[in-house]
C-alpha positions as CSV (number, residue, x, y, z in Angstrom):
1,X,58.8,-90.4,84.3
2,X,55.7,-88.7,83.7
3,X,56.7,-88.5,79.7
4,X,56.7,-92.3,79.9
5,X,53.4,-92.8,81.8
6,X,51.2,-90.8,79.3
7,X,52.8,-93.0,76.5
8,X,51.7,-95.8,78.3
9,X,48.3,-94.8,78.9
10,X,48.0,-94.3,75.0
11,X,49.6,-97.4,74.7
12,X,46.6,-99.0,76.7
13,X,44.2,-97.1,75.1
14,X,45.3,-97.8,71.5
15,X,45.6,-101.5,72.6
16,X,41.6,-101.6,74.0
17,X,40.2,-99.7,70.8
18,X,42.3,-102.0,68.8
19,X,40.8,-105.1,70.5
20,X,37.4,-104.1,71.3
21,X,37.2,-102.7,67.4
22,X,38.0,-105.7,66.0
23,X,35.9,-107.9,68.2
24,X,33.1,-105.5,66.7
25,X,34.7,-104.6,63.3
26,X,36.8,-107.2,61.1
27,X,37.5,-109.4,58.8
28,X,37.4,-112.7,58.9
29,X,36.9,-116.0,56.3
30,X,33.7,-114.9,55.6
31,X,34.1,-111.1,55.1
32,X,34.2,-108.2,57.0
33,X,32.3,-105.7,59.0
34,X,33.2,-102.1,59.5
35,X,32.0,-98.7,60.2
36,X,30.9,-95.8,57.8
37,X,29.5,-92.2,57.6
38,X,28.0,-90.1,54.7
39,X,27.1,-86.5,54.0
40,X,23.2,-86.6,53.4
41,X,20.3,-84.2,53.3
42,X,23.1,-81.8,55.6
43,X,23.8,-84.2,58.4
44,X,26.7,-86.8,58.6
45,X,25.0,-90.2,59.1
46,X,26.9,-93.2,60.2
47,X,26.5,-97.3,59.1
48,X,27.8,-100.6,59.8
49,X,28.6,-102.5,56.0
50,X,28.7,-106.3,56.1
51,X,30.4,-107.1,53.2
52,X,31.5,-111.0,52.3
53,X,34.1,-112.3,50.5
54,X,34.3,-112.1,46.8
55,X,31.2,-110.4,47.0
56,X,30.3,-110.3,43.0
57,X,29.7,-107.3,41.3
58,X,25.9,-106.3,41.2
59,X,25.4,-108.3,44.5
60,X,21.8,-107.2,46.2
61,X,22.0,-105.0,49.3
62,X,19.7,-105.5,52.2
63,X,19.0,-103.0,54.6
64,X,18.3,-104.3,58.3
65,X,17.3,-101.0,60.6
66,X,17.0,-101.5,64.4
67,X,14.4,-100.8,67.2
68,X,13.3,-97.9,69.1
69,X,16.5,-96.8,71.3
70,X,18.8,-99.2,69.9
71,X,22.0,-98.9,68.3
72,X,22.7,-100.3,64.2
73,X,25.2,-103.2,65.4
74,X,25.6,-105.3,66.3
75,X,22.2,-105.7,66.5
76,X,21.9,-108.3,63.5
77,X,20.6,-111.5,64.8
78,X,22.5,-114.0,62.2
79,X,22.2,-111.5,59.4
80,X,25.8,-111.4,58.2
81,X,26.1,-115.5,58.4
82,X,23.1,-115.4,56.5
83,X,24.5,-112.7,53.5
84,X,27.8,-114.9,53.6
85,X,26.2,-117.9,52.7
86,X,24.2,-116.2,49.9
87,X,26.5,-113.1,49.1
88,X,24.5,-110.3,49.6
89,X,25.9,-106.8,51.4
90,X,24.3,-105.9,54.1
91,X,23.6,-102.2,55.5
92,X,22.9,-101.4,59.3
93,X,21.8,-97.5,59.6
94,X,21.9,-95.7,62.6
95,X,18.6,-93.5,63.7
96,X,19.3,-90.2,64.7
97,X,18.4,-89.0,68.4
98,X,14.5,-87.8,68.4
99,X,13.1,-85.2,70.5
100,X,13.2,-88.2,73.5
101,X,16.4,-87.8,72.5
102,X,16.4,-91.7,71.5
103,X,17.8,-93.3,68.9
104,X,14.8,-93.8,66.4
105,X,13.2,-93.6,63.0
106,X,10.8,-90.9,61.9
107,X,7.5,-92.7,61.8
108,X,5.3,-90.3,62.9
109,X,4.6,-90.9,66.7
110,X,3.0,-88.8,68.9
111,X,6.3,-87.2,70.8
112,X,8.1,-87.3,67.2
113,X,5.9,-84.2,66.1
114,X,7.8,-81.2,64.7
115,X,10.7,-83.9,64.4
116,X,11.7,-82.9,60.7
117,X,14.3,-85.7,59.9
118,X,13.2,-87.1,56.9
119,X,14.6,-90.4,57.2
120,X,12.9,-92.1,53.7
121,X,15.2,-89.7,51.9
122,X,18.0,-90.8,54.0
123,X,17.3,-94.5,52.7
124,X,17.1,-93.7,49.3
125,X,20.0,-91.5,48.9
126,X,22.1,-94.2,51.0
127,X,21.2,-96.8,49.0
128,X,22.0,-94.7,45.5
129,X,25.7,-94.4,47.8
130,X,26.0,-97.8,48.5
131,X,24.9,-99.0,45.0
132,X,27.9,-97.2,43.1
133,X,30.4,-97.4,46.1
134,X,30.4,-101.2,46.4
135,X,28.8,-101.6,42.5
136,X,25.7,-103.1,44.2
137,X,22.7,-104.2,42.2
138,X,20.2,-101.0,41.9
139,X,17.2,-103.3,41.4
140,X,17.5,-106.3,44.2
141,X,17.6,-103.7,47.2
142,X,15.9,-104.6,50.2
143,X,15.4,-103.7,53.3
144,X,14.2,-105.3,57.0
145,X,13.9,-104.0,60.4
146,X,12.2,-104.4,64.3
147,X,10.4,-102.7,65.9
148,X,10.6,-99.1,65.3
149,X,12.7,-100.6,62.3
150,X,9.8,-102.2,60.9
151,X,7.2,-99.2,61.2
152,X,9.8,-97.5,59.2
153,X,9.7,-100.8,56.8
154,X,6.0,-100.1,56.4
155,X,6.5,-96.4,56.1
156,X,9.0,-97.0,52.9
157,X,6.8,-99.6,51.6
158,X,4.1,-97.0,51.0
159,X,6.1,-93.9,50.3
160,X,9.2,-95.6,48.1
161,X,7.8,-98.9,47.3
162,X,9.5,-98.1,43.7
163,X,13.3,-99.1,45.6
164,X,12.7,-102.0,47.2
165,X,12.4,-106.0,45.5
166,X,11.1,-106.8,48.6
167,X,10.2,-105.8,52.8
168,X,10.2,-107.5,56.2
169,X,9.3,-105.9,58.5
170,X,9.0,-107.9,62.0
171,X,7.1,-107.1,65.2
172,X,6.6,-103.9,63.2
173,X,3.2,-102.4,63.0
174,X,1.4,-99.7,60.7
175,X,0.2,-96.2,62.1
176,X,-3.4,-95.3,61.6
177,X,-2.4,-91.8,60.0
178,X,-0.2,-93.9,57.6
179,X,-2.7,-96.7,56.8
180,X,-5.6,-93.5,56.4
181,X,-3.5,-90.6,54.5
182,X,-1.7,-92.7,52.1
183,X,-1.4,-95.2,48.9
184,X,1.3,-97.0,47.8
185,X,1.8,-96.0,44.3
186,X,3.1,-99.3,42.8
187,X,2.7,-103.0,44.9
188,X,5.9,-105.0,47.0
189,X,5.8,-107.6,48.0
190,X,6.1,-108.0,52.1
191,X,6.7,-110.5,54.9
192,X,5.7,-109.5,58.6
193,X,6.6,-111.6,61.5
194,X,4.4,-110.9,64.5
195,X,3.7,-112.3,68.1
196,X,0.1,-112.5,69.2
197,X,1.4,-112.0,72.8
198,X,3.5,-108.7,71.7
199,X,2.7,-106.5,74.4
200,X,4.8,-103.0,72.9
201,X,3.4,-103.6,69.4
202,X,-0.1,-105.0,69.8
203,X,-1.4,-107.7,67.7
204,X,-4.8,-106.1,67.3
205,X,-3.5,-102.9,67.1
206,X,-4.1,-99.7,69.7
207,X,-6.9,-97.3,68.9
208,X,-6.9,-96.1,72.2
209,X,-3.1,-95.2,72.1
210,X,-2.6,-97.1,75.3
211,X,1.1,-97.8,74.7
212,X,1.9,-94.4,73.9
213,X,3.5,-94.8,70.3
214,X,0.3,-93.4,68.4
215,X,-2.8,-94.7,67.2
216,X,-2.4,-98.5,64.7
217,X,-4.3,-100.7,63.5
218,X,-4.0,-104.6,63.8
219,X,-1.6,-106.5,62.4
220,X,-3.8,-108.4,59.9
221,X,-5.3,-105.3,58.7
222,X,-1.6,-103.8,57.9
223,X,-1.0,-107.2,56.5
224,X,-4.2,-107.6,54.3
225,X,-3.6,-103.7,52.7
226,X,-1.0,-105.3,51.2
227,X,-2.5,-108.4,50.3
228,X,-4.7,-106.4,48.0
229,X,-2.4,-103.9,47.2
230,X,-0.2,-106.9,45.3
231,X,-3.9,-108.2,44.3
232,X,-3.0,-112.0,45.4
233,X,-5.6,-114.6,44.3
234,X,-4.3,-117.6,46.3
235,X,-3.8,-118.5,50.2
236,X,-2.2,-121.0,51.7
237,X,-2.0,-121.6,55.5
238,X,0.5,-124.0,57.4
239,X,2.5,-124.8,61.0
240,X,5.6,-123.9,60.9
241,X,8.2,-126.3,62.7
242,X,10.0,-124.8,65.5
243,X,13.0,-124.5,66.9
244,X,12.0,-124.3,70.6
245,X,8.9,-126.5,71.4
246,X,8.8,-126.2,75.5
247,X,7.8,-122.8,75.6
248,X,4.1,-122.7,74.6
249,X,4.8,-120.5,71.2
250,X,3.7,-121.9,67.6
251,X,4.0,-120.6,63.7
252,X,0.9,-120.3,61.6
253,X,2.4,-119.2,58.1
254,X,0.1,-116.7,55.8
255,X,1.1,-117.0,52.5
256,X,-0.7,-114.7,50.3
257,X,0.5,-115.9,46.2
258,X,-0.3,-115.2,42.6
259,X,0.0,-111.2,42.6
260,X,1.3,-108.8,40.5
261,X,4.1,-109.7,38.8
262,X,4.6,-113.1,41.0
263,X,4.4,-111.3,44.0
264,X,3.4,-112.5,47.2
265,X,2.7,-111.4,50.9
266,X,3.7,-113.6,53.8
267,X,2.6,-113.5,57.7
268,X,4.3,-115.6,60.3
269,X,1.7,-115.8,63.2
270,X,4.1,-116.4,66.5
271,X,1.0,-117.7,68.4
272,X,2.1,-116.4,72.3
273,X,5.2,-114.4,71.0
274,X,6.1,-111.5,72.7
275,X,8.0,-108.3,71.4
276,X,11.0,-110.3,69.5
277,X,13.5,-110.8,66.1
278,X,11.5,-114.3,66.8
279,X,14.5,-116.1,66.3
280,X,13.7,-118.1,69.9
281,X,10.7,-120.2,67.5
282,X,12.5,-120.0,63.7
283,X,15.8,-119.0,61.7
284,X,14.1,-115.5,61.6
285,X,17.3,-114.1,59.1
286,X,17.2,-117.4,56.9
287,X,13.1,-117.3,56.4
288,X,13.9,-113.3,55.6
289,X,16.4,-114.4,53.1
290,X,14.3,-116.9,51.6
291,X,11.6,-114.4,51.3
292,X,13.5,-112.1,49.7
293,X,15.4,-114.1,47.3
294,X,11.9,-115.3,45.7
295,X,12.1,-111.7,44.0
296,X,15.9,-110.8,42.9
297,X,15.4,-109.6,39.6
């Protein structure tokens, strides 16, 4: 009797982590979406591949790396409908725990110092993984994230602009110590998407660290560095047509064009946006896409 009821407890058990995983984790006509871990710089990171269906060889890889706290999926906010569509992998990261004990990317905040995880490296060598596990293209990388992802956009943008084709980084914002102590060595080109109403990553930036993340400058500065950087010569501003026109929020698109190389900078303006993917006003993943896909090489 009691023989039979622990097999039927593991029967249970096998039966939830069987249904829950593949509600999370599977295949389906599109492709498939699993978990992964890799040996790198000494500690055993873990991902979540998207990969879709007849993906060809060479196919670009797009990194999408979450917010502060967060976990890598299945935070993706149409992501893997967008790389099925387009056939692109996609690779969501997972922070490691930071002396909050949070799950976050080393960006240089305040309460992250001593913190020695060099997560840049991390990115690099998992890309060089991903590229020659799944014969992924080693020149049409790029990479996207919120939040805290998109600080640690802008932190690879100026430290390892030399891997990316592109970056997006969205409600993401620059730290003054980056933005004073550094130059990118080579231009990228870069899309932000950014609420005016963000009240955890302030439009005009916080010199006074009143949120507590660190000192940063305002979003069109971070934006403009950039602009330069890529030396653009031509501006174009629009209105972007929304998807949800009841609740007070508009798109002024920045496009920044002619630089180096073709490249270009863009800046969504979500005019009363708060801290968001922004995917309430637009097809955040699609205009990402459409970014990006402006520089596959």
């Amino acid at each position: 009797m009691k023989e039979s009821l622990v097999l039927t407890k593991k029967s249970l058990i096998t039966l939830l982590l069987f249904f829950f995983g593949n509600c999370l984790f599977a295949q389906n006509e599109h492709g498939r979406t699993f978990p992964e871990k890799v040996k790198i710089n000494g500690l055993i990171r873990t991902y979540i591949m998207h990969i879709p269906n007849n993906l060809p060889t060479g196919a670009p890889l797009v990194f999408v790396l979450h917010g502060y706290g967060d976990k890598a999926y299945p935070w993706n906010y149409g992501m893997d409908e967008v790389s099925d569509k387009n056939s692109f992998a996609v690779c969501y990261p997972q922070g490691e725990k930071d002396p909050k004990g949070k799950n976050a990317w080393n960006v240089g905040y305040p309460f992250q110092e001593g913190w020695k995880l060099d997560d840049v490296s991390f990115i690099y060598k998992l890309s060089k993984h991903l590229q020659a596990k799944y014969h992924l293209s080693s020149k049409n990388v790029f990479c996207t994230g919120m939040s805290n992802g998109g600080e640690m956009c802008y932190l690879l943008a100026y430290k390892r602009p030399d891997l990316f084709a592109a970056i997006a980084p969205i409600a993401g914002l620059t730290m003054e110590w980056i933005y004073k102590s550094m130059e990118a060595p080579v231009p990228v080109p870069l899309f932000e998407v950014h609420g005016t109403k963000d009240n955890t990553s302030y439009w005009n930036g916080d010199p006074g660290n009143k949120g507590g993340w660190g000192i940063y400058i305002p979003v069109p500065i971070a934006v403009n560095y950039w602009v330069c950087k890529n030396r653009c010569t031509e501006s174009k501003t629009d209105t972007l047509d929304i998807k949800n026109k009841t609740n007070g929020h508009y798109v002024i698109t920045h496009k920044y064009l002619n630089g180096t190389n073709g490249n270009e900078v863009w800046l969504y303006e979500i005019v009363n946006g708060g801290h968001s993917w922004g995917d309430q006003d637009l097809d955040t993943s699609k205009e990402i896409w459409k970014f990006f896909s402006k520089f596959l090489k």
